[in-house]
C-alpha positions as CSV (number, residue, x, y, z in Angstrom):
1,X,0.0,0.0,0.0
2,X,1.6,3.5,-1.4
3,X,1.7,5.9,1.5
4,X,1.0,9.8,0.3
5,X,3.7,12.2,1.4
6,X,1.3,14.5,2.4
7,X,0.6,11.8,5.2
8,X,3.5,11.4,6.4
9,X,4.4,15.0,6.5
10,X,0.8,15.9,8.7
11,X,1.7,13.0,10.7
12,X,5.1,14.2,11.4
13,X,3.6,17.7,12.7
14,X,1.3,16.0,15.0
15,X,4.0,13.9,16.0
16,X,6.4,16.5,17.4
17,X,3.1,18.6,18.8
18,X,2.5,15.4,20.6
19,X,6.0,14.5,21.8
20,X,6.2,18.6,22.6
21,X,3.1,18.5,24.8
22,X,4.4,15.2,26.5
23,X,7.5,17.1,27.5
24,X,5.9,20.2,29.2
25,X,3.7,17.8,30.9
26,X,6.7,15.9,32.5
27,X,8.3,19.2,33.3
28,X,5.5,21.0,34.9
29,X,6.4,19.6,38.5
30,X,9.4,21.9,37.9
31,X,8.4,25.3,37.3
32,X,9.0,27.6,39.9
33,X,5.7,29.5,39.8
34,X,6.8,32.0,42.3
35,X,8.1,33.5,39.4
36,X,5.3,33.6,37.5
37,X,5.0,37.0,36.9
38,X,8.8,37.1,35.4
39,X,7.8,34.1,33.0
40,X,4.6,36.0,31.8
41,X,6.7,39.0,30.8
42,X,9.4,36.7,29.3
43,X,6.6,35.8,27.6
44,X,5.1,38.8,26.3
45,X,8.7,39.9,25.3
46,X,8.8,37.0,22.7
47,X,5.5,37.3,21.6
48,X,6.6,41.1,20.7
49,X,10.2,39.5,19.2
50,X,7.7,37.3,16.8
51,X,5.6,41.0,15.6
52,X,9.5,42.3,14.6
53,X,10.0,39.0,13.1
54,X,12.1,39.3,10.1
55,X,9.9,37.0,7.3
56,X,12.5,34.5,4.7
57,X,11.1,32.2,2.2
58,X,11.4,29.3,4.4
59,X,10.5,31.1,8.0
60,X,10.8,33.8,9.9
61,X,13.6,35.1,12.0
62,X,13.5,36.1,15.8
63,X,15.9,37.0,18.7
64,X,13.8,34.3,21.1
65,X,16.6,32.8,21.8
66,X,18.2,35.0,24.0
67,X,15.1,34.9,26.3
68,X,15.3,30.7,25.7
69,X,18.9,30.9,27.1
70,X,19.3,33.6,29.4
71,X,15.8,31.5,31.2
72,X,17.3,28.7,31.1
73,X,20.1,30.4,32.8
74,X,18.2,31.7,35.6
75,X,14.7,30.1,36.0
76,X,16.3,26.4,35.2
77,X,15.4,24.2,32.3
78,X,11.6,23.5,33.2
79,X,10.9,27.3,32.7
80,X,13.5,27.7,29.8
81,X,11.4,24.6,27.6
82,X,7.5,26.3,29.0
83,X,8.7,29.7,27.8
84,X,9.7,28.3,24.2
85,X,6.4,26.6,24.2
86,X,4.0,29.1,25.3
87,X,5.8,31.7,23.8
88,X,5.8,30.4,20.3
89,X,2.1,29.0,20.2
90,X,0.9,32.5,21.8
91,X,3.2,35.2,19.4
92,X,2.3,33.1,16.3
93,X,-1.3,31.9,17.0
94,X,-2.3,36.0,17.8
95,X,0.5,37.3,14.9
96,X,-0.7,34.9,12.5
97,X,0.3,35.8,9.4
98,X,-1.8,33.1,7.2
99,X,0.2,30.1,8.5
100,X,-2.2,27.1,9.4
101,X,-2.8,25.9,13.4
102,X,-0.9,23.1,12.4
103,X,1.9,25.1,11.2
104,X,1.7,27.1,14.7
105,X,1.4,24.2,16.8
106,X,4.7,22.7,14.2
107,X,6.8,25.8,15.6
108,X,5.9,25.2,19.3
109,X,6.5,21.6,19.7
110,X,9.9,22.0,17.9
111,X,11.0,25.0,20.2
112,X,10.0,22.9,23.0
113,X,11.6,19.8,21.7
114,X,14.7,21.5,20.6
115,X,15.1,23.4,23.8
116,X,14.6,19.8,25.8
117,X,17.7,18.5,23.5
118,X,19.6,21.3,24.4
119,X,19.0,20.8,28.1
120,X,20.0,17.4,28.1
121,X,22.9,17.7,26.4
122,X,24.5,20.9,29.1
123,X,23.8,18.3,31.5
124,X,25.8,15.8,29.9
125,X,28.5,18.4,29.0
126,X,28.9,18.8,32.6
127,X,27.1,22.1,32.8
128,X,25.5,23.7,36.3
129,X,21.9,25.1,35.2
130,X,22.3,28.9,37.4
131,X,25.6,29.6,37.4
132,X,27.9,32.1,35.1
133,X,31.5,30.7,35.2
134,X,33.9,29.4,33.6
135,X,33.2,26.1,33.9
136,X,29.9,26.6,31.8
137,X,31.6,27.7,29.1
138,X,31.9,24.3,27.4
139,X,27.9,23.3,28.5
140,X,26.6,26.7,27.4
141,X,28.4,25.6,23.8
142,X,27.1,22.3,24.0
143,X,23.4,24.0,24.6
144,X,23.6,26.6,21.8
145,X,24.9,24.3,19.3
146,X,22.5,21.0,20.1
147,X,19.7,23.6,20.5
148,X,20.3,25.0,16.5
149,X,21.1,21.6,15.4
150,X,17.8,20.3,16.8
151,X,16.1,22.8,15.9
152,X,17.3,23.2,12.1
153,X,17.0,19.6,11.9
154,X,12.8,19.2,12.9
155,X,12.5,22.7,10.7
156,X,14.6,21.0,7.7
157,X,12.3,17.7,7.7
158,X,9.1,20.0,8.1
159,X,9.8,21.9,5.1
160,X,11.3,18.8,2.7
161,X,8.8,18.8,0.1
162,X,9.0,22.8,-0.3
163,X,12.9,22.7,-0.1
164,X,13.5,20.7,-2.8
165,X,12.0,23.3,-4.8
166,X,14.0,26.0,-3.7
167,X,17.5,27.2,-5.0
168,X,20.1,25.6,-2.3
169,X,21.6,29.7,-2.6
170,X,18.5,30.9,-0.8
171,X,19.0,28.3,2.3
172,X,22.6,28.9,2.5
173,X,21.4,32.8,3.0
174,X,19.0,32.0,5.6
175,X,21.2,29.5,7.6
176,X,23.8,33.0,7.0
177,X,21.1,35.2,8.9
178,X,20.2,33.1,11.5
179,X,23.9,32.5,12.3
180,X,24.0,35.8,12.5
181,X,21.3,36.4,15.1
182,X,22.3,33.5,17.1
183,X,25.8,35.6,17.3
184,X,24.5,38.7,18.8
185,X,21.9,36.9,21.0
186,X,24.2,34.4,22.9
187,X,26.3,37.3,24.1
188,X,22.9,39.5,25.2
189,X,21.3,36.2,27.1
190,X,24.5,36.0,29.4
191,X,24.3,39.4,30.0
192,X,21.0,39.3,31.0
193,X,21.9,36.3,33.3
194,X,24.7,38.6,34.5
195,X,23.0,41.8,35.6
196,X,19.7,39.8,36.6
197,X,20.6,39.7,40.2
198,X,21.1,43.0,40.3
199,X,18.3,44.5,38.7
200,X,15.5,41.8,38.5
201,X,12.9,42.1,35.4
202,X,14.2,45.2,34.4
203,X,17.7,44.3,33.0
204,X,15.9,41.1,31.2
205,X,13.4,44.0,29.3
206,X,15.8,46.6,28.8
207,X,18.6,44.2,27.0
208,X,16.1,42.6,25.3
209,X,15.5,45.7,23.2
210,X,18.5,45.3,21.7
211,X,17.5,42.4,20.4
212,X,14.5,44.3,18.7
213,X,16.5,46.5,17.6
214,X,18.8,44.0,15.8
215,X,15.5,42.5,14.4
216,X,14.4,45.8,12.9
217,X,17.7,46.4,11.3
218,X,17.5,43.3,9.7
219,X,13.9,43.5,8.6
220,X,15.0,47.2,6.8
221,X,18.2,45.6,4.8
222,X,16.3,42.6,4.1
223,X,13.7,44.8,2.6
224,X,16.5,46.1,0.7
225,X,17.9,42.4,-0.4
226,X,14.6,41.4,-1.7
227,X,14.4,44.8,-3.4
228,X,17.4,43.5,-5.3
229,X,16.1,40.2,-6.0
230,X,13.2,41.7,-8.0
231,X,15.5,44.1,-9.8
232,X,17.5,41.1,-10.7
233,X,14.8,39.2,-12.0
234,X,13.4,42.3,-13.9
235,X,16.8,42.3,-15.3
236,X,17.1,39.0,-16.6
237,X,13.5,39.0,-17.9
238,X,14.6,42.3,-20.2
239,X,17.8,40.5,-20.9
240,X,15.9,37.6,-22.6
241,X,13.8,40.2,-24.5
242,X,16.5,41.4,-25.8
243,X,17.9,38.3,-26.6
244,X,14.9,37.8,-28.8
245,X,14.0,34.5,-27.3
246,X,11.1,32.7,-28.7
247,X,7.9,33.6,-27.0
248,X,7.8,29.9,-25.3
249,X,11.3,30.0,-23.6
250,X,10.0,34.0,-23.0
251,X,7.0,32.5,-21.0
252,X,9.4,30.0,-19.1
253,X,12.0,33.2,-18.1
254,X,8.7,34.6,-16.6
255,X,8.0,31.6,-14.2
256,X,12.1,31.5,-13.3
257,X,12.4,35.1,-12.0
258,X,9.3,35.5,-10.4
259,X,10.7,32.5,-8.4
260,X,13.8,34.1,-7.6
261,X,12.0,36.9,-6.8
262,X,9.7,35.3,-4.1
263,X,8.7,31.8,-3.1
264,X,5.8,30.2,-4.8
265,X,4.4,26.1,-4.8
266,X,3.1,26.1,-8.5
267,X,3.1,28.1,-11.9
268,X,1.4,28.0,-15.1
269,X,1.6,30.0,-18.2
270,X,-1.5,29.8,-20.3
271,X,-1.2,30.9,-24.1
272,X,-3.4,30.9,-27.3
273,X,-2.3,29.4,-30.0
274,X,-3.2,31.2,-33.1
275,X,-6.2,30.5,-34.6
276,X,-7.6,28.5,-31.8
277,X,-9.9,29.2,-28.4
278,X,-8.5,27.5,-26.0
279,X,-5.8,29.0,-23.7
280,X,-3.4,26.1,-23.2
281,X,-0.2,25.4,-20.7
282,X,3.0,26.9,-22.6
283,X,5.0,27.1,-19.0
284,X,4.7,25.2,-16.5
285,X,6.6,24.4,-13.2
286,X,6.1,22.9,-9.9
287,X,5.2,19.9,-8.6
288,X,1.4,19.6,-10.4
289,X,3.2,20.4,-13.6
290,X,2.1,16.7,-15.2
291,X,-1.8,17.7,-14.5
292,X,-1.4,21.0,-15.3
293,X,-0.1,20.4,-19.0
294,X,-3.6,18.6,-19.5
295,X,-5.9,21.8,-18.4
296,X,-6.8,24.5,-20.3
297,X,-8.7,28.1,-20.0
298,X,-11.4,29.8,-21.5
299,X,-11.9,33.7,-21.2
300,X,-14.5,34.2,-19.2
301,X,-14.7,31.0,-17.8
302,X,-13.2,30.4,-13.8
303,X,-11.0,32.9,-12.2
304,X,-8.4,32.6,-14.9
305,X,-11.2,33.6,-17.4
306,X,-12.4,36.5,-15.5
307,X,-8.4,37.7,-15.6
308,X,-8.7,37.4,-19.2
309,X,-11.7,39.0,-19.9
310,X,-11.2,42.0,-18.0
311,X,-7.1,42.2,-18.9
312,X,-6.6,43.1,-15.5
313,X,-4.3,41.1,-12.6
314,X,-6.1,39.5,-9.6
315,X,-5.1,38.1,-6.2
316,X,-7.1,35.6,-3.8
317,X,-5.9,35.3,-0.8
318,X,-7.6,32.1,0.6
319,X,-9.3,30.4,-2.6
320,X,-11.8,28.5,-0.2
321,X,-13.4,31.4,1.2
322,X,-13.4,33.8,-1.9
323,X,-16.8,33.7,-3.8
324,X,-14.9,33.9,-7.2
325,X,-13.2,30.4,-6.4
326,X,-15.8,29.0,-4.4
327,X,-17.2,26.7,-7.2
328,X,-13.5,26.1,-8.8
329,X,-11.8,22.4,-9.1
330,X,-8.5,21.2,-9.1
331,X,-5.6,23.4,-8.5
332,X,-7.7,26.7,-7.3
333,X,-8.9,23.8,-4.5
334,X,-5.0,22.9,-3.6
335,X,-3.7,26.2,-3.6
336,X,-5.2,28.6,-0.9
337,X,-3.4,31.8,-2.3
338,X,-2.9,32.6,-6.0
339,X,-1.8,35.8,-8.2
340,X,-3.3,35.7,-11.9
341,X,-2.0,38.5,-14.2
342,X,-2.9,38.4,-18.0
343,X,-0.4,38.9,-21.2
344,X,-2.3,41.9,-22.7
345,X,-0.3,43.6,-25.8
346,X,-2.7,46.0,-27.3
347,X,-6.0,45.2,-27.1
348,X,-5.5,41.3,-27.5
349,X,-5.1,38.6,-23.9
350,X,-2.6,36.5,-25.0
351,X,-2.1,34.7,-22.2
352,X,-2.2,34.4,-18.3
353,X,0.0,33.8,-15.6
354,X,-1.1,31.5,-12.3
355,X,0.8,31.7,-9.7
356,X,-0.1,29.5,-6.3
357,X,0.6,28.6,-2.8
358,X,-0.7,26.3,-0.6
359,X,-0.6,28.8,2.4
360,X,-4.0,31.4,2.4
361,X,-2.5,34.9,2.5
362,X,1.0,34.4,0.9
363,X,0.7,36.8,-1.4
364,X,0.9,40.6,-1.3
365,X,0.3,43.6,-3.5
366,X,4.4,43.7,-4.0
367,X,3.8,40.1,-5.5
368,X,1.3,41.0,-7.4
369,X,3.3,44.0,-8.6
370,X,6.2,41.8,-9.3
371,X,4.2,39.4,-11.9
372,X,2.4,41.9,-13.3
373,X,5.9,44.1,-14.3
374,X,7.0,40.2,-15.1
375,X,4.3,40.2,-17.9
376,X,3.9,43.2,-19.3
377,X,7.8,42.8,-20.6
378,X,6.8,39.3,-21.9
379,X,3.7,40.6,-23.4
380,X,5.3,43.1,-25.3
381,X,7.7,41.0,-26.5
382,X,5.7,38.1,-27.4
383,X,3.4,40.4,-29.0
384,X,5.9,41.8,-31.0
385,X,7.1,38.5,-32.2
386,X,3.5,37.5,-33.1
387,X,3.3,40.9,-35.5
388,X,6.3,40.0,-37.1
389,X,5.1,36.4,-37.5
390,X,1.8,37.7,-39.2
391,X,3.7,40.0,-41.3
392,X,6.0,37.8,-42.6
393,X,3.3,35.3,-43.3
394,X,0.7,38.1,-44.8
395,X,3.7,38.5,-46.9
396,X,3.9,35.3,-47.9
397,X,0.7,34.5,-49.2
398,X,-1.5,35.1,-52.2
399,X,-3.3,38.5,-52.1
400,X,-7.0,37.2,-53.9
401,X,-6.8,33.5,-51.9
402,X,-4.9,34.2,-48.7
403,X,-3.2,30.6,-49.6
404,X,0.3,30.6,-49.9
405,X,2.0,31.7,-52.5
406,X,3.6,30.0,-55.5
407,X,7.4,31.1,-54.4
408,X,7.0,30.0,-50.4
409,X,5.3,27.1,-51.4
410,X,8.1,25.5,-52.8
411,X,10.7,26.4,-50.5
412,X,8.4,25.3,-47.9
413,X,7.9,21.7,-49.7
414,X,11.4,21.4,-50.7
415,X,12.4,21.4,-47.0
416,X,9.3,18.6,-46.5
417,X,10.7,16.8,-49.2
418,X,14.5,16.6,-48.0
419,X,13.2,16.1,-44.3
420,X,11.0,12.2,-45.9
421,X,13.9,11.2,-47.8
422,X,16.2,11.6,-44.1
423,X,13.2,9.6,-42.5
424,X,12.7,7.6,-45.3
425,X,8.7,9.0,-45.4
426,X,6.3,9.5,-48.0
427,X,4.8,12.7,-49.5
428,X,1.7,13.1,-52.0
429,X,0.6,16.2,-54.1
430,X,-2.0,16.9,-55.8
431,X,-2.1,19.7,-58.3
432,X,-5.8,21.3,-59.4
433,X,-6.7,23.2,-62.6
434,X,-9.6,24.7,-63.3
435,X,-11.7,23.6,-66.5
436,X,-12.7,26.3,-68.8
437,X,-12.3,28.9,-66.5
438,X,-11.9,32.0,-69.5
439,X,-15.5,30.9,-70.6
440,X,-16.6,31.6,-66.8
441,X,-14.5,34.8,-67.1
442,X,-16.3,35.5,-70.2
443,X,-19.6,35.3,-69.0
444,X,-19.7,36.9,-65.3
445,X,-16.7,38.9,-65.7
446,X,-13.4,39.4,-64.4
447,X,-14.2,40.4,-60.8
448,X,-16.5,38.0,-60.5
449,X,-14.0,35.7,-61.5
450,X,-11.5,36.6,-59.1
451,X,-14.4,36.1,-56.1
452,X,-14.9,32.5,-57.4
453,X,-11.3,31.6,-57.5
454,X,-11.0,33.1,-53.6
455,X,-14.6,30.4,-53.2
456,X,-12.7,28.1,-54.9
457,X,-9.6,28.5,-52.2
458,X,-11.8,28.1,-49.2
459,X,-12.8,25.0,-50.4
460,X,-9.6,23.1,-51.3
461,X,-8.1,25.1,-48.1
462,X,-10.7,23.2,-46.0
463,X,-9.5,19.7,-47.2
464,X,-6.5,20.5,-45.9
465,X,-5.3,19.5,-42.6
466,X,-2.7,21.2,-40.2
467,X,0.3,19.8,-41.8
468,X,-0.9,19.8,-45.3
469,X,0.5,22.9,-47.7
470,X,-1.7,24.4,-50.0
471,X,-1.1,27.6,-52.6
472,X,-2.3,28.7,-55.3
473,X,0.6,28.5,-58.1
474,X,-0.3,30.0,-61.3
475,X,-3.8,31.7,-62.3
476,X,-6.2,29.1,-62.1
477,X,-4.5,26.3,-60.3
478,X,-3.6,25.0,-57.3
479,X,-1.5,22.4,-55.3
480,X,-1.8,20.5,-52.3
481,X,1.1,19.2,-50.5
482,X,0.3,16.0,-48.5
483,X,2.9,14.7,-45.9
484,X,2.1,10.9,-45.3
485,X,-0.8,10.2,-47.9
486,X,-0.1,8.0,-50.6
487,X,-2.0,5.5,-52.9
488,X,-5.6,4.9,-53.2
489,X,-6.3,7.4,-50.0
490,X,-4.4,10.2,-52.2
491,X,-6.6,10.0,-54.6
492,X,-9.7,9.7,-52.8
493,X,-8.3,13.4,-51.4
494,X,-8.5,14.3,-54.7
495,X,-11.5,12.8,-55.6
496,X,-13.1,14.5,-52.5
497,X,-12.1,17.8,-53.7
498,X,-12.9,17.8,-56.9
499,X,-16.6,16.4,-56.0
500,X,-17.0,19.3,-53.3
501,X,-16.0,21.9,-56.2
502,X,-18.7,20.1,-58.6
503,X,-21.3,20.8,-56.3
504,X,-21.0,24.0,-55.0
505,X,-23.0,26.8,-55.9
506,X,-20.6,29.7,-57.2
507,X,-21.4,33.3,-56.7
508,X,-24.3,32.4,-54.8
509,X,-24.2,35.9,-52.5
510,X,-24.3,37.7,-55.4
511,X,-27.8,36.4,-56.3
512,X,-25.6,34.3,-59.6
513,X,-25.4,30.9,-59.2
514,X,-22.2,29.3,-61.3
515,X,-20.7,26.2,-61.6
516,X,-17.0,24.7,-62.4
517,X,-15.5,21.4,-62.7
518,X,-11.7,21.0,-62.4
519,X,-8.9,18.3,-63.3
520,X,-6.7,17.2,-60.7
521,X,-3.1,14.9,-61.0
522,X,-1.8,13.1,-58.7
523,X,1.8,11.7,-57.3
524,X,4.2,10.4,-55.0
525,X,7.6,10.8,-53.1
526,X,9.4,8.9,-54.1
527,X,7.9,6.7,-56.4
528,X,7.1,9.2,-58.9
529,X,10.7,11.4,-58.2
530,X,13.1,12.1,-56.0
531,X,13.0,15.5,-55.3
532,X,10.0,18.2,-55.4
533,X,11.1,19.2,-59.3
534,X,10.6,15.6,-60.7
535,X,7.6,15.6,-58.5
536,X,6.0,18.8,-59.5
537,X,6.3,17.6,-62.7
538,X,5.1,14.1,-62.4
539,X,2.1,15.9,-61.1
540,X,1.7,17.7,-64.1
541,X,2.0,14.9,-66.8
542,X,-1.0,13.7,-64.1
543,X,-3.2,16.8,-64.8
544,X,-2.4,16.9,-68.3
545,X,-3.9,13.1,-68.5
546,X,-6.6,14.1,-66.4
547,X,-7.5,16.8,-69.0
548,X,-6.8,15.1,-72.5
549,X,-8.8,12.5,-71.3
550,X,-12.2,14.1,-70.9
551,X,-12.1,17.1,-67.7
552,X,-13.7,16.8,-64.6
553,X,-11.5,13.9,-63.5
554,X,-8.4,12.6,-61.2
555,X,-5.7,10.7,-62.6
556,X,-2.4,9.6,-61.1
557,X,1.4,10.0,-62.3
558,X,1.8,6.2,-61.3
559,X,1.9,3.6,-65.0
560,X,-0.6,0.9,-65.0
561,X,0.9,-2.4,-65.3
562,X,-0.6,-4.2,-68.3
């Protein structure tokens, strides 16, 4: 039986909540609750160390330690473990800042169990809970160092799933910052152990605020890292711009820096293809990336929809309580916050950008800033490569039929043709004259002409599938280039075409009805040549047998055997 990580992960929480609440239990006996009133302000002192807390993309960072150690230093270890405890569940349960209860209760146990660890292993060091000398000096190292170890070690296990996800560079930073604060804290806790005796509560309260102090000057050039971070991404978004990168690896830089930027679970890019309705996954990353690539979006359907209709960014922060995802499936039900910004160049949605967390509330305006930026320098560079793709294209083609024209065609099929003979593939073509076309000409006019050859495009064009190449090559012919179809199903194509012609009803809008018949030849690659020239031409001597022999008829380039 396959075990889901997700249950194994909620059963670790519970697990160290458990084992946590087991420990405070056996420790109760212990507390010295004379001193409550010094352990309640210890408290509140933490609970004020988790408002300044200094927020990471894997946690936040507080100077709680000091008042875990410098406790433990002079209330014992009972008080030292309660105060992590209480502490912890208190600051974050009231300063909740989107995290779930289990998440809260997750950062109390492991205080608790990582400040039990450290107590167990000053004893074992040979350390005297109470007492400042220098015989403590070795214990007091063994306590710091199990109680980060410990502590780093339930954290890293807690966040597994997400870490794997993140750029080992931004865990080295934060293991950098929280060295950092562990630095200046062990140094303030003594002191506060020191001077305690002397002036009670007070010197625990006033030291402390050095602590906060540190905490708010991190917080400020934090602000100023991250500040950096989206500068850097903005950067490397305009440097693949300029790099002219096609508009899919464009749509992947998008998802990259707005992960270096800040933390995210899952991303999607959504963009139309041309020509069709559907919005469909260009970009994706995360770990729902296989059943994402299988979804698609429709404007003005879902949240993604609405983004598209109205070209304008949105942000939910908890997608089970926000009307405009109450009635939404699969990953709008898995991820609690989300940012959606449209690809808008012009007037036209090209695409939109999903971005989601598990967490409700991880989002901000700044994120939604972020993407938003993100996007408008990928729209406008997408959208510029989609001009230039029409243009080249309008280019391309025939000015009455919109089909291609003669000159592209062939370059076009002479690269098809060269690419079968690598694979060793087949390639069929059918070429199409019209039959007595100047007598049409002759009796509804030139113009009217012209409208019944652009009919007459529509309708061969709509035999065609995706791969298929069709142009019009000369006045009143055209050719069909069909990779894959050969023999009898060839000229069934054929045969299907020149039927629908037969029976259509030219110049019907114009209150005229007309009607024209047309020849068609038929060949192969390779069997009739070995190259599109011999082919063309074997094509040819096809529709020339198609029209000496009667009109109105397909033949094939292929000799009947006798």
């Amino acid at each position: 039986m396959r075990v889901k990580r997700g249950s194994i992960h909620i059963s670790y929480t519970w697990l160290v909540a458990g084992l946590a609440v087991w420990q405070l239990y056996l420790l109760f006996p212990a507390l010295d609750l004379d001193r409550g009133r010094d352990l309640v302000a210890v408290i509140l002192l933490w609970m004020l160390a988790e408002w300044f807390s200094v927020p990471f993309p894997h946690g936040r960072l507080s100077g709680g330690f000091a008042l875990i150690l410098s406790g433990f230093l002079i209330y014992g270890p009972a008080a030292a473990v309660w105060i992590s405890g209480l502490a912890t569940l208190f600051g974050q349960g009231i300063i909740n800042r989107g995290s779930p209860l289990r998440t809260t209760l997750f950062n109390s146990g492991q205080n608790v169990l990582a400040a039990v660890a450290a107590a167990f292993f000053f004893r074992q060091s040979g350390g005297v809970p109470g007492q400042l000398s220098v015989a403590n000096v070795l214990p007091l190292a063994a306590f710091v160092v199990s109680y980060i170890a410990v502590n780093h070690l339930l954290v890293s296990f807690y966040l597994w799933p997400k870490k794997r996800r993140q750029p080992y560079p931004a865990w080295l930073e934060t293991f950098k910052w929280d060295g950092l604060t562990y630095l200046f804290t062990v140094p303030v806790a003594v002191l506060i152990s020191a001077v305690y005796g002397y002036v009670g509560l007070a010197g625990i309260v006033l030291l402390f605020f050095s602590v906060l102090a540190l905490q708010l000057i991190f917080r400020y050039y934090i602000r100023l890292q991250l500040a950096n971070k989206e500068l850097k991404a903005f950067y490397e978004m305009a440097r693949a711009v300029n790099n002219n990168s096609e508009p899919v690896a464009l749509l992947d830089v998008v998802l990259k820096s707005a992960g270096k930027a800040f933390s995210y679970h899952t991303g999607v890019v959504y963009f139309r293809p041309e020509g069709r309705g559907a919005y469909l996954p260009a970009a994706v990353t995360g770990p729902y990336s296989k059943q994402l690539r299988s979804t698609a979006v429709y404007q003005g359907e879902g949240i993604a929809g609405l983004a598209l209709a109205g070209k304008e960014p949105l942000m939910v922060l908890d997608s089970r309580v926000d009307p405009r995802t109450s009635d939404e499936a699969g990953l709008y039900r898995v991820m609690r916050s989300l940012v959606i910004v449209p690809l808008v160049s012009g007037k036209e949605a090209l695409g939109v950008i999903v971005l989601g967390e598990k967490r409700p509330m991880a989002f901000d305006e700044n994120h939604l800033h972020i993407t938003t930026v993100l996007a408008g320098q990928a729209a406008a560079a997408v959208g510029n490569s989609i001009l230039k793709e029409r243009l080249e294209d309008a280019v391309s083609r025939d000015n009455l039929t919109g089909l291609l024209d003669a000159a592209n065609f062939f370059w076009l099929a002479r690269d098809a043709c060269e690419n079968a003979a690598k694979n060793g593939a087949s390639i069929g073509i059918i070429l199409i004259d019209i039959d007595h076309f100047k007598a049409f000409n002759q009796r509804y006019g030139r113009v009217a002409g012209e409208r019944a050859l652009a009919e007459m495009a529509a309708l061969v064009e709509e035999s065609a599938r995706e791969s298929d190449l069709v142009a019009r090559c000369g006045g009143d012919e055209f050719v069909l280039l069909l990779p894959g179809i050969t023999g009898a199903p060839l000229s069934d194509r054929a045969g299907y075409i020149r039927g629908a012609i037969r029976e259509y009803n030219f110049l019907k809008k114009e209150g005229r009805g007309g009607r024209l018949a047309v020849s068609a030849g038929v060949a192969e690659f390779p069997r009739d040549a070995g190259d599109l020239a011999g082919l063309f031409k074997a094509a040819q001597r096809a529709l020339e047998k198609a029209k000496t022999g009667g009109r109105d008829r397909v033949e094939s380039a292929a000799v009947e055997l006798a």
